[in-house]
C-alpha positions in Angstrom: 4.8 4.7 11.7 4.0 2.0 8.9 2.4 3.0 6.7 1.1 0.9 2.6 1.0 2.9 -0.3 -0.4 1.7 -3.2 -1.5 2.8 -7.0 -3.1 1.6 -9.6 -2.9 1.9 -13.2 -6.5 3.5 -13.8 -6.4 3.7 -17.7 -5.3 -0.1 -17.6 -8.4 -0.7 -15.8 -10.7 1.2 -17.0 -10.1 -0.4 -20.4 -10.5 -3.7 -18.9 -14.0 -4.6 -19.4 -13.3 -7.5 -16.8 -12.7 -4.6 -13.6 -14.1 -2.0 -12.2 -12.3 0.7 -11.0 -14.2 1.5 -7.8 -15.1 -2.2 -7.1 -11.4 -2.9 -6.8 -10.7 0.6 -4.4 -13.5 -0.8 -2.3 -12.4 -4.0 -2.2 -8.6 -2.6 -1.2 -10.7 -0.9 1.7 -12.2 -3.4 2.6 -9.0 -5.3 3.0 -7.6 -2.7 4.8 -10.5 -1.9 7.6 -10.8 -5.5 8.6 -7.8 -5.5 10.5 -8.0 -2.3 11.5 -6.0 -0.2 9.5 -7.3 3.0 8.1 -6.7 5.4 5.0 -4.1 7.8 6.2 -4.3 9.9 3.2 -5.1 9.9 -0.8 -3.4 11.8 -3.2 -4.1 12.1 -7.0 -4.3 8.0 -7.5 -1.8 7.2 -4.7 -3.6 5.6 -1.8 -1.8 5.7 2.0 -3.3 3.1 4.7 -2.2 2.9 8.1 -2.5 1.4 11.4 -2.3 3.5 15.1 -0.8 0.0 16.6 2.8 0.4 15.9 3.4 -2.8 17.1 1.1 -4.5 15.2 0.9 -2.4 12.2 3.8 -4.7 10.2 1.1 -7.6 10.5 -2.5 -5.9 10.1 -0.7 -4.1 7.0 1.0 -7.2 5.6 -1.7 -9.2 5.2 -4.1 -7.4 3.5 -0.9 -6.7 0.8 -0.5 -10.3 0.8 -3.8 -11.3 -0.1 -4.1 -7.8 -2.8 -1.3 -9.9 -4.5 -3.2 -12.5 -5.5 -5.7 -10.6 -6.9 -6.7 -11.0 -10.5 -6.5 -7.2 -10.7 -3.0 -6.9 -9.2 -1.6 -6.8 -12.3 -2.4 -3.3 -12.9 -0.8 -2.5 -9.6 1.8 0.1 -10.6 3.0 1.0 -7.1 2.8 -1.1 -4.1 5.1 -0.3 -0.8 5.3 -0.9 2.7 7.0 2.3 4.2 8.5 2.4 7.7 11.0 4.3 9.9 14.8 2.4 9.0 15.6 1.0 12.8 19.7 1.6 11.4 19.1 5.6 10.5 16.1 7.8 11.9 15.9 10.4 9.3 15.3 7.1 6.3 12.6 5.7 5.3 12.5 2.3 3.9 10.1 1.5 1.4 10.1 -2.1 0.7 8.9 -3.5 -2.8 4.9 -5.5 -2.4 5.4 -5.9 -6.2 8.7 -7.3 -6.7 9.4 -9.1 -3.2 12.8 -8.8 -1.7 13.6 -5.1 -3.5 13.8 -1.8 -1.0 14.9 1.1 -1.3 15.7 3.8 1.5 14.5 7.7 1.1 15.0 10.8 3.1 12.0 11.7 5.9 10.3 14.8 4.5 6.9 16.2 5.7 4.7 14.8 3.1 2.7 11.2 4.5 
């Protein structure tokens, strides 16, 4: 499964008299649905979307990222991954970097999303 996880730094935001906090989660969403992915799961401020179409997920995920980056508000992004299974080791995950392109790192599957 693929899956985007993303957070925001709320206080930076809500300081910000230029945002709006739930303007920019809707907006996210918004991104998100129209290619059919979904919100897997929200913890605290961490926000999991997802796509049922493995095949098509590392597309219909990575664009909406793509266009999330050049958002005005992106700069308060605090965490911003794209998560899948490692094709090399099937107990890994490999979270790759949306902030700093290029950067990964690989962590242990547990039960959590």
């Amino acid at each position: 499964m693929y899956k985007v996880l993303l957070q925001l730094d709320e206080d930076g935001i809500n300081k910000d008299s230029n945002y709006n906090l739930k303007d920019i989660y809707n907006e996210i969403d918004n991104f998100y649905k129209k290619p059919g992915c979904y919100l897997l799961n929200k913890t605290n401020d961490r926000y999991f979307y997802t796509i049922d179409n493995f095949e098509e997920a590392p597309a219909r995920l990575g664009v909406p990222s793509l266009k999330i980056r050049k958002m005005p508000w992106f700069k308060y992004m605090k965490e911003f991954w794209l998560i899948h299974k490692s094709p090399y080791n099937s107990n890994m995950l490999i979270y790759e970097d949306m902030i700093n392109i290029g950067e990964f790192r690989e962590e242990p599957i547990t039960d959590g999303v």
